[in-house]
FIFIVEX-358491 format. One line per 3 residues: number of its first residue (from 1); their letters; for each residue y, z, x of C-alpha. Coordinates in nm, 2 decimals, always signed. Last residue first. Layout:
! FIFIVEX-358491
NUM) A) Y Z X; ...
//
This chain:
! FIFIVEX-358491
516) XXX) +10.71 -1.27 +3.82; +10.78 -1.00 +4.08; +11.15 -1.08 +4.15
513) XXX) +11.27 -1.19 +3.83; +11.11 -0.92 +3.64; +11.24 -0.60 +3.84
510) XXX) +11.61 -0.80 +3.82; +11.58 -0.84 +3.43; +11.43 -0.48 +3.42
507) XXX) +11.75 -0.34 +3.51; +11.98 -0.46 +3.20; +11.69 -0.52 +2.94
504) XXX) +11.53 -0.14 +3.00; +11.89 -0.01 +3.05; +11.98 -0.20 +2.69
501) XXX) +11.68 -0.08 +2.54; +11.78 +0.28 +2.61; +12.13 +0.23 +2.44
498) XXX) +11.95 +0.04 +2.13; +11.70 +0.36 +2.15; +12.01 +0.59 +2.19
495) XXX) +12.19 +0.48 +1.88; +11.90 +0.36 +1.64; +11.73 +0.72 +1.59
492) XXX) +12.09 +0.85 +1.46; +12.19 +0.56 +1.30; +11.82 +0.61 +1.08
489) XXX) +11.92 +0.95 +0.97; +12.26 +0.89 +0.81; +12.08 +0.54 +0.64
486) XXX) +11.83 +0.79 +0.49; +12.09 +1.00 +0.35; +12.23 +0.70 +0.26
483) XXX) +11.98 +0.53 +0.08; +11.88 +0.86 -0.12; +12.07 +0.73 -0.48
480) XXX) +11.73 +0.61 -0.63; +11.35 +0.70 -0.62; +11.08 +0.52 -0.71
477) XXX) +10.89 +0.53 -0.41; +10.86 +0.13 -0.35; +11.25 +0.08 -0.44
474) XXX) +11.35 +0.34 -0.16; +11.14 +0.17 +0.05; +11.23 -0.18 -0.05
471) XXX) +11.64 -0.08 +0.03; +11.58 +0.14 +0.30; +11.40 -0.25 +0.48
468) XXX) +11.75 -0.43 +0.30; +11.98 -0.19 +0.46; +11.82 -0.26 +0.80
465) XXX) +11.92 +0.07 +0.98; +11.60 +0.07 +1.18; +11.58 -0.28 +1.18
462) XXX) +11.81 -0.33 +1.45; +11.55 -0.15 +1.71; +11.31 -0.45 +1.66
459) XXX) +11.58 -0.67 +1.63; +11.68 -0.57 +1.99; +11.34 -0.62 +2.12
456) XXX) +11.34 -0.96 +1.98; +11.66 -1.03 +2.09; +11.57 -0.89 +2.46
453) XXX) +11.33 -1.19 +2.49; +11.59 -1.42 +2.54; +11.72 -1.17 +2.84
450) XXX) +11.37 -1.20 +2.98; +11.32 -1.58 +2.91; +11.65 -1.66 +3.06
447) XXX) +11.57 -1.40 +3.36; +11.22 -1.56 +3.42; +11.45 -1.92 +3.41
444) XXX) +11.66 -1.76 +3.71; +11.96 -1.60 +3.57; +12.30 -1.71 +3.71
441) XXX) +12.52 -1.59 +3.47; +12.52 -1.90 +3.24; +12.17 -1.91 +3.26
438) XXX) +12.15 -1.59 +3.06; +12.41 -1.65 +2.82; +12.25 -1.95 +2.73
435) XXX) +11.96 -1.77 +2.65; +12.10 -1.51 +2.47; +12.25 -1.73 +2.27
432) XXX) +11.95 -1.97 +2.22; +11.80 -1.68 +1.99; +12.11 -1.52 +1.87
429) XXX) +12.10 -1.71 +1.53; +11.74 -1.80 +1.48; +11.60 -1.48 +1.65
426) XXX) +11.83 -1.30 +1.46; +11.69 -1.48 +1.17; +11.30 -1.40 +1.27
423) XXX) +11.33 -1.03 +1.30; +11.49 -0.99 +0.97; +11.74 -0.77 +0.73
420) XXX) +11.99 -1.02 +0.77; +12.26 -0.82 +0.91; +12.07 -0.54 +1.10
417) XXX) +11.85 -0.78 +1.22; +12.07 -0.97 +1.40; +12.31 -0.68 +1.48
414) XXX) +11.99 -0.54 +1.63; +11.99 -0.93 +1.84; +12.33 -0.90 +1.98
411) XXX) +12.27 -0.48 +2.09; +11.94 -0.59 +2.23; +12.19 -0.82 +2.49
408) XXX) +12.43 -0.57 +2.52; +12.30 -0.45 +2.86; +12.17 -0.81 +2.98
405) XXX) +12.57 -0.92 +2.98; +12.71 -0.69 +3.27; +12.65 -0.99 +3.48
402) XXX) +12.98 -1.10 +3.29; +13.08 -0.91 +2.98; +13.39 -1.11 +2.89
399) XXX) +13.32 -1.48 +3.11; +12.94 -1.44 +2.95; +13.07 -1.41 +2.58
396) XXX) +13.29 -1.73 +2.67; +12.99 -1.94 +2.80; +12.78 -1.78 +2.52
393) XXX) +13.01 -1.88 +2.27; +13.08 -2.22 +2.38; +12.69 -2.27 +2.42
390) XXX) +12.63 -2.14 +2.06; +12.91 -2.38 +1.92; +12.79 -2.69 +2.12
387) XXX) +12.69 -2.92 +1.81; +12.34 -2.92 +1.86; +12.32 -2.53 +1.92
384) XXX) +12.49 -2.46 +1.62; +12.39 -2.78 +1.35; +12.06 -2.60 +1.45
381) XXX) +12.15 -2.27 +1.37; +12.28 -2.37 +1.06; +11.99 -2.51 +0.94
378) XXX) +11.76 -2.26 +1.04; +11.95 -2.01 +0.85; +11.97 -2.23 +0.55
375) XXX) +11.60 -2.29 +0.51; +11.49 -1.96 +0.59; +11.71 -1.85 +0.30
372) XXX) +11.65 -2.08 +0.08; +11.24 -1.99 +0.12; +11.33 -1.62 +0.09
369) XXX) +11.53 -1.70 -0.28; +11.23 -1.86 -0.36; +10.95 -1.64 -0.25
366) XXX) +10.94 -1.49 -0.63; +10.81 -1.83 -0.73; +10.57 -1.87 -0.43
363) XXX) +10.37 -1.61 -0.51; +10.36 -1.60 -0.86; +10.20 -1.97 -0.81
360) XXX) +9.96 -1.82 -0.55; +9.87 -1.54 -0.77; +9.82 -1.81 -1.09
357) XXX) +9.63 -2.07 -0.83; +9.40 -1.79 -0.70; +9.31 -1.65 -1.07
354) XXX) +9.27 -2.03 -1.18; +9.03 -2.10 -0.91; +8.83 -1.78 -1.01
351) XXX) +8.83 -1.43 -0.84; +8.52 -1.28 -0.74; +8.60 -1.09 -0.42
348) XXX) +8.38 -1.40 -0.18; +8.57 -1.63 -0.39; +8.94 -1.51 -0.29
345) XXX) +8.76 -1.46 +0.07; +8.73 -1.79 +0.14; +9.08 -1.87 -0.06
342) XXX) +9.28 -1.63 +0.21; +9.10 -1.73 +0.48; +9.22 -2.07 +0.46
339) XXX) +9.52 -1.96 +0.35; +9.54 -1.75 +0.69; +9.43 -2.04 +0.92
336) XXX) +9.70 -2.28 +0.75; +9.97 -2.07 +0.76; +9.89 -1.98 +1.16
333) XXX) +9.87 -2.33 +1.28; +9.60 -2.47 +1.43; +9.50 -2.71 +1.13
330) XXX) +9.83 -2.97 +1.09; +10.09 -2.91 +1.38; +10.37 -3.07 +1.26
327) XXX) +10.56 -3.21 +1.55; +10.94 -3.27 +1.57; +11.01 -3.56 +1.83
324) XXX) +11.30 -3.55 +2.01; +11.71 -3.61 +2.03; +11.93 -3.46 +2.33
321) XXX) +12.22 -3.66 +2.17; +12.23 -3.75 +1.81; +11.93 -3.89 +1.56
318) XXX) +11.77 -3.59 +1.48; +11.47 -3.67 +1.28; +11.17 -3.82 +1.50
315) XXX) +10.84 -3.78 +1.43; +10.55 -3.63 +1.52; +10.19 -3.61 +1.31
312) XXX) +9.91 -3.34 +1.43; +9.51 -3.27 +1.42; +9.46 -3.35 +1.81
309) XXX) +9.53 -2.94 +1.77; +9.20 -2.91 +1.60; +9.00 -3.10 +1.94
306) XXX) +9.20 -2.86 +2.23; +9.20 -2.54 +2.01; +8.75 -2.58 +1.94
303) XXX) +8.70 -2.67 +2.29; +8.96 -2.48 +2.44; +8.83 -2.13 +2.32
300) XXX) +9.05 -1.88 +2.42; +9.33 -2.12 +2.39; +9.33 -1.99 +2.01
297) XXX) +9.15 -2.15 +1.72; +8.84 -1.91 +1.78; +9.06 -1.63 +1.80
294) XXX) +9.33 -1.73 +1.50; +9.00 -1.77 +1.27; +8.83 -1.41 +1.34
291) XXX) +9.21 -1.25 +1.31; +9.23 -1.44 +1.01; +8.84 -1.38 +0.84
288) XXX) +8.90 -1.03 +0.92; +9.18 -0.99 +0.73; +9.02 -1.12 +0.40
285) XXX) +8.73 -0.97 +0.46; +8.89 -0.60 +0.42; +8.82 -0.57 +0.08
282) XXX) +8.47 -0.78 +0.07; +8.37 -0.52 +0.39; +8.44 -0.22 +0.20
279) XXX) +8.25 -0.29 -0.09; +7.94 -0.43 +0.11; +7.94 -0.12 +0.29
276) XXX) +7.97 +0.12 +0.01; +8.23 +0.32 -0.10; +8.15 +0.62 -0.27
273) XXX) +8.38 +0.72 -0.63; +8.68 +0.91 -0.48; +8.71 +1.26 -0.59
270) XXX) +9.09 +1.32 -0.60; +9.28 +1.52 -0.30; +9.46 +1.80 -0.35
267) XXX) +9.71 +2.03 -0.11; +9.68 +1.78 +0.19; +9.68 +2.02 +0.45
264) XXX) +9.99 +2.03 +0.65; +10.06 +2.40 +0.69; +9.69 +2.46 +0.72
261) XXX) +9.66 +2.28 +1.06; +9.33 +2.05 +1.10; +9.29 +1.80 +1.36
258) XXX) +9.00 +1.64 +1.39; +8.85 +1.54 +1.70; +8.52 +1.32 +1.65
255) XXX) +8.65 +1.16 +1.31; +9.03 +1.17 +1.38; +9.00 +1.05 +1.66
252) XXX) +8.74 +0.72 +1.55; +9.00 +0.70 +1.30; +9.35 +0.69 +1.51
249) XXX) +9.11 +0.45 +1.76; +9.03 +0.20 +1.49; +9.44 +0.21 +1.36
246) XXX) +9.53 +0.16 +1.73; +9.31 -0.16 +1.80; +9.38 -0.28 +1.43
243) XXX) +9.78 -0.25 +1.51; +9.75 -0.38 +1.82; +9.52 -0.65 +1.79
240) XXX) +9.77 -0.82 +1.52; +10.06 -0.75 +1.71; +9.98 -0.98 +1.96
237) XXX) +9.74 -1.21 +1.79; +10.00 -1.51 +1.69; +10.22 -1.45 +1.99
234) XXX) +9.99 -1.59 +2.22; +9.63 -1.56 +2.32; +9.60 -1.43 +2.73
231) XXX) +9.98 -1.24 +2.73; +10.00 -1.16 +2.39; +9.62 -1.05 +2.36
228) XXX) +9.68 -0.82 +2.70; +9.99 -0.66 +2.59; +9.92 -0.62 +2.23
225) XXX) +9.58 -0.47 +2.35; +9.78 -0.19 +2.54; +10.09 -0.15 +2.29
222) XXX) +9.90 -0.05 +1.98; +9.65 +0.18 +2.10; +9.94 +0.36 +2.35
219) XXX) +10.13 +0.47 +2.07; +9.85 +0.56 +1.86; +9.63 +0.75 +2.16
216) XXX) +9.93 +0.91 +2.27; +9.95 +1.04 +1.94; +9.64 +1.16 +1.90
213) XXX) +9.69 +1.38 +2.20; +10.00 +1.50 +2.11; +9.89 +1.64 +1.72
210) XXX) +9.76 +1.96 +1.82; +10.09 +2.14 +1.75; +10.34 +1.81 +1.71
207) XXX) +10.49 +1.98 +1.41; +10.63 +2.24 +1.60; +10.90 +2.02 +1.71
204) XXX) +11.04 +2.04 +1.37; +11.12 +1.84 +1.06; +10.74 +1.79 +1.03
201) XXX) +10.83 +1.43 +0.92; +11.08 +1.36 +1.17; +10.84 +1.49 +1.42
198) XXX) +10.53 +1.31 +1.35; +10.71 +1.05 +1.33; +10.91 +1.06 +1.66
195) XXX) +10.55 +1.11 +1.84; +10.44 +0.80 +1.69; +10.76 +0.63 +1.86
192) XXX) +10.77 +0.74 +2.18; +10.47 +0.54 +2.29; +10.64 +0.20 +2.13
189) XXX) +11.01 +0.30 +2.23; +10.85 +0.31 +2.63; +10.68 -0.01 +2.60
186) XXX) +10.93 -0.22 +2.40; +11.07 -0.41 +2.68; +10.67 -0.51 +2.80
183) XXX) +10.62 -0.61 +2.45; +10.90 -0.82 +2.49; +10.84 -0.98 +2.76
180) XXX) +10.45 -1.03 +2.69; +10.59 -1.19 +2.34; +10.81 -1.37 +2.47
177) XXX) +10.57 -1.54 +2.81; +10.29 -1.60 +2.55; +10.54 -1.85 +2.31
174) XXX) +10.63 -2.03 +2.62; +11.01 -2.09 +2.64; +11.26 -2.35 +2.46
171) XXX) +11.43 -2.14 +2.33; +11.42 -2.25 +1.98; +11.07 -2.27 +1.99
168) XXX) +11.04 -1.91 +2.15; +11.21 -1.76 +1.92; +11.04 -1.91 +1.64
165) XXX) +10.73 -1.77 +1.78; +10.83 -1.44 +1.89; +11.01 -1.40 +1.48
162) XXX) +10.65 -1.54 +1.34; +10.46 -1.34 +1.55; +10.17 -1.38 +1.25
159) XXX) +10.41 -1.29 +0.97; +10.54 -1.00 +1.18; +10.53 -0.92 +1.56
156) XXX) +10.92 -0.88 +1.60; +10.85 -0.57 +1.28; +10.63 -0.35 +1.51
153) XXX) +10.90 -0.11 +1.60; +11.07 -0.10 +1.34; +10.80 -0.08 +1.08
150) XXX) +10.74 +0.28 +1.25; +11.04 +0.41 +1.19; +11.06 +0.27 +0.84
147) XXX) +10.76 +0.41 +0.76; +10.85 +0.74 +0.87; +11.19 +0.71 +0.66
144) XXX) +11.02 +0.61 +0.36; +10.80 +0.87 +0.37; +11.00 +1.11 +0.47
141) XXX) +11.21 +1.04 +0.17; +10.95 +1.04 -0.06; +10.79 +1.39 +0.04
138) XXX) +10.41 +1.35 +0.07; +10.19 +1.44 -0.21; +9.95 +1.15 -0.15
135) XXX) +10.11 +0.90 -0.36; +10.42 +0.95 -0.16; +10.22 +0.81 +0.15
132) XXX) +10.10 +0.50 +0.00; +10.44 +0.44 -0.18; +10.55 +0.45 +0.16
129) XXX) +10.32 +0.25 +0.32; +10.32 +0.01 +0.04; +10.66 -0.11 +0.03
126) XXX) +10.73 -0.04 +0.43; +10.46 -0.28 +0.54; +10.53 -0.52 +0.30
123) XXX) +10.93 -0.56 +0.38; +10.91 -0.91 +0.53; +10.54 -0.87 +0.71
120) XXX) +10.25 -1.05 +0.61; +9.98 -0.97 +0.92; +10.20 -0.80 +1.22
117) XXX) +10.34 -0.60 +0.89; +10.03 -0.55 +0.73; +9.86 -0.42 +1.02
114) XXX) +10.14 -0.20 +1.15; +10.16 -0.03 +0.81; +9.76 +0.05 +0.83
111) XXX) +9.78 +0.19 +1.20; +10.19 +0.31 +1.20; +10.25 +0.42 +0.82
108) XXX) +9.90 +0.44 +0.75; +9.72 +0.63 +1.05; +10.02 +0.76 +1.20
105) XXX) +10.13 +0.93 +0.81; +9.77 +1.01 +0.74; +9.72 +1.19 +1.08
102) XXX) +10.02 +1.43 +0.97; +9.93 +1.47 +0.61; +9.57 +1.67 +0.72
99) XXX) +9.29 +1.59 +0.52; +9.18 +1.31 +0.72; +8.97 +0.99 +0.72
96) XXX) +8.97 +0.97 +0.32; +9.28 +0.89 +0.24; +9.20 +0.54 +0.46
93) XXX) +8.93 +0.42 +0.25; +9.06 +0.47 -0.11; +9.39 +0.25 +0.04
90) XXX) +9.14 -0.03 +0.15; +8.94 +0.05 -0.17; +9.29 -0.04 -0.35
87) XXX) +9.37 -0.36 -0.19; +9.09 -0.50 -0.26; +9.11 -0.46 -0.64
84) XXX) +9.10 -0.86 -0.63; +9.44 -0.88 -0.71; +9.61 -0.66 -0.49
81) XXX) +9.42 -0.86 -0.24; +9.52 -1.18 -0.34; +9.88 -1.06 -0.36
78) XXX) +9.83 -0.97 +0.03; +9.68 -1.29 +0.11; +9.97 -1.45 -0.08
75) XXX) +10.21 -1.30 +0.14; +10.05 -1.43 +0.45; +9.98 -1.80 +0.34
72) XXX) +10.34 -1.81 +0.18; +10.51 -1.65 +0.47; +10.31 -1.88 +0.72
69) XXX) +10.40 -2.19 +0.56; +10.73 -2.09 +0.56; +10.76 -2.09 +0.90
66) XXX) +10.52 -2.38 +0.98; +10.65 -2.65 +0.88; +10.91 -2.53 +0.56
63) XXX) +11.14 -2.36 +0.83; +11.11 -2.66 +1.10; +11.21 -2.90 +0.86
60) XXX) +11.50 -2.72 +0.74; +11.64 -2.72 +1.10; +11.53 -3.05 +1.15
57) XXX) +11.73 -3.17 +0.86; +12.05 -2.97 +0.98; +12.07 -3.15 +1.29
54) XXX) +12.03 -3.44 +1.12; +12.30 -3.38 +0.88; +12.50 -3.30 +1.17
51) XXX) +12.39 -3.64 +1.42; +12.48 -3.90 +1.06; +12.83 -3.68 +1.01
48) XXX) +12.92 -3.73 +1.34; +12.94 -3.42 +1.61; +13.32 -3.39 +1.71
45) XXX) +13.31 -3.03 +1.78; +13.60 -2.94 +1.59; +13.57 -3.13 +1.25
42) XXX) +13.22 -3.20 +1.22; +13.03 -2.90 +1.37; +13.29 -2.67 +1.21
39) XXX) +13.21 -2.88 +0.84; +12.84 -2.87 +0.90; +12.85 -2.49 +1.01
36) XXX) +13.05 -2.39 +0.67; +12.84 -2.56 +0.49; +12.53 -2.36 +0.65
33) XXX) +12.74 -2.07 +0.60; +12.75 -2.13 +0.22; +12.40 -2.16 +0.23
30) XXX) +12.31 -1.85 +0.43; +12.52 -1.62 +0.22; +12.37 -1.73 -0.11
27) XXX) +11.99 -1.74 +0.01; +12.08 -1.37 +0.19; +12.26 -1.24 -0.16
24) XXX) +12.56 -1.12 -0.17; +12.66 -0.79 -0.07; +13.03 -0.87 +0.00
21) XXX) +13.09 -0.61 +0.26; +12.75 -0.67 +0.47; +12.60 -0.96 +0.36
18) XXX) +12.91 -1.18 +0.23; +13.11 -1.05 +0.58; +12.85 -1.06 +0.84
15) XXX) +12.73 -1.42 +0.74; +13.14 -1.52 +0.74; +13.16 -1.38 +1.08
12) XXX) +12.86 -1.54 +1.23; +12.95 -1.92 +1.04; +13.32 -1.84 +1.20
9) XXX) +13.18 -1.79 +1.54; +13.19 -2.11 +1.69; +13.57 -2.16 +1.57
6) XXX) +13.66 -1.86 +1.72; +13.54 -2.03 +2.04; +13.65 -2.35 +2.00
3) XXX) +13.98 -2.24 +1.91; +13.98 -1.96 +2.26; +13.84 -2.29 +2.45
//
């Protein structure tokens, strides 16, 4: 067992190794470790070479249909919207809801940042957050570290719930019951965090003079309709109604009770030209038409889910034991809503066919090295679980920690993150180890699904100290040799919120099993 077991984890080691002390690039990494999986799988778990390339197939399959679909849609809304001009009255539109830099930084690095990272995510919200807020006269560094914060949080509900939904495919669980799990694990970090902005940024407790109430309403804004949307629409919506729930409410606040302190008044703000209705509503059509089109396709409305989802092709491509059918999901699918929406609104902003195939085109070529990546990853995970190597590291994990295992849980999925800079990947690598793990001690399948959950939370907190997220703010602002100051702040936010999440994951497991 001790072989097999080192064995298992030479794919994790060698990942952690060429990211994190190599510094190679995540499309590099990920392919050589997919080799390395396929000759492990081969050679000590006695999978044939037919079952492993297989294995690996459906793994590829499932991150071109729907996974990156979805980033392809979701980035190229955003480059649309650059495009277009959009993009810049949505910016023109949220300067101008307060003159005082503390509601700016909740309302675009949590409201605004949340949006685009529940909507596109993979560094977006950060990138333009920051280089939002340091447009504005706001210290770089404390803008990236603010948006960074709050990107944390929100970063499992990315892309759509891409991360909750991949999770829960390779789980095995209900897409709904992650999300509301891990929502539900996030609570406490999710109210703290505006609060923690404010804070950081205001380098003192003072700065949260007049500022608690909108706060609350931020922190509590997100997590309330992502609760409820998660829970009756899926992972898909989650984040989504959060972020635009708790961005409307930081407004409406801000509008009926502004806050005004004169040590954070913005010093100078341009004259804007006026925005008119029409103007503002082409800019933000785009997102409207997607959360309008993943509603009516959702389970909220069976008539129009239950007839689009007949829309769908399975087939078979693993060919070892525990085989089944992959299905591609055609028209309910969150790619295909958003690029729907996506070109609606394209024409709607004036842009021509050509413009939309030369944006989608510059889309896709800079998302190579992210396609290889996804690619890889999912490969090797499923060449993982197929083969036995996650069970035999679970089952040997389990015998280590034993019930004690929930604790360290969010610790397995912010290492996750941490290495691969994503939400979804630690999903794909810890994913079905936490599950296994689970059931291995005993865990009723509510305790699988809670514990599963917990890598979502813990990528969440992981991301905090993502290298690659300090990486694309630093690169947004235009500013170089900071990464480690930031870095020096970030551990210190990370250590007792991963140590937090773990009572939250370790306690609540038994809460959840017996009322659920």
């Amino acid at each position: 067992m001790d072989t097999l077991f080192f064995a298992a984890l030479v794919p994790i080691i060698w990942l952690v190794i060429a990211l994190s002390v190599l510094k190679l690039p995540a499309f590099q990494a990920c392919t050589v470790a997919l080799v390395i999986s396929f000759f492990i799988a081969t050679e000590f778990f006695g999978m044939t070479y037919q079952d492993t390339f297989t294995a690996a197939l459906e793994g590829g399959t499932m991150a071109v249909w729907p996974i990156i679909w979805v980033i392809i849609a979701a980035i190229f809304t955003y480059n649309l919207s650059v495009f277009t001009k959009g993009m810049d009255t949505i910016k023109e539109m949220l300067n101008s809801v307060s003159t005082d830099q503390r509601v700016i930084v909740l309302l675009i690095a949590w409201g605004f940042g949340g949006f685009l990272e529940c909507m596109s995510g993979f560094g977006t919200a950060v990138a333009i957050g920051a280089s939002m807020l340091a447009s504005i006269g706001l210290n770089p560094i404390s803008a990236i570290i603010v948006c960074l914060l709050a990107n944390a949080m929100q970063s499992s509900y990315g892309s759509i719930g891409l991360p909750l939904t991949t999770l829960a495919q390779l789980t095995g669980f209900e897409g709904a019951q992650i999300v509301t799990f891990t929502t539900i694990q996030l609570a406490p970090l999710i109210i703290i965090m505006p609060f923690l902005m404010v804070v950081t940024f205001g380098q003192s407790l003072k700065a949260l003079k007049g500022m608690i109430p909108i706060c609350l309403v931020a922190g509590l804004g997100f997590l309330v309709p992502a609760i409820g949307a998660g829970y009756f629409m899926g992972a898909g919506i989650a984040g989504v109604a959060g972020a635009i729930f708790s961005m409307g409410l930081i407004i409406v606040y801000a509008k009926y009770f502004p806050v005004k302190d004169p040590d954070y008044q913005i010093q100078s703000i341009e004259d804007k030209s006026e925005i008119t209705f029409e103007k503002g509503l082409k800019a933000w059509l785009p997102f409207i038409l997607i959360f309008v089109f993943l509603i009516a396709t959702s389970k909220l409305v069976p008539p129009i889910h239950e007839f689009l989802s007949q829309v769908k092709t399975s087939i078979a491509i693993y060919t070892g034991e525990g085989a089944g059918l992959y299905t591609f999901t055609w028209i309910v699918t969150p790619g295909t809503l958003i690029m729907a929406a996506a070109l609606i609104s394209g024409f709607v902003q004036g842009a021509t066919v050509q413009d939309m195939s030369h944006v989608l085109g510059r889309t896709i070529k800079t998302m190579i090295p992210t396609f290889i990546t996804m690619i890889t990853i999912i490969g090797t995970a499923r060449i993982m679980g197929y083969s036995g190597m996650i069970t035999t590291m679970a089952t040997t994990t389990v015998a280590a920690t034993g019930t004690f295992y929930p604790f360290i849980s969010p610790l397995i999925g912010a290492a996750g993150s941490f290495i691969t800079g994503s939400a979804t990947t630690s999903g794909v690598l810890f994913g079905k180890l936490q599950a296994d793990s689970a059931m291995a001690i005993g865990a009723t399948e509510i305790g699988q699904a809670w514990v599963a959950a917990a890598n979502a939370s813990g990528a969440c907190v992981g991301k905090i100290i993502s290298p690659q997220s300090i990486a694309i703010g630093v690169a947004a602002v235009g500013i170089h040799g900071v990464e480690s100051q930031i870095m020096k702040f970030a551990v210190k936010v990370f250590l007792p919120f991963v140590i937090i999440m773990g009572c939250i994951i370790y306690f609540g497991q038994s809460v959840a099993e017996s009322l659920l």
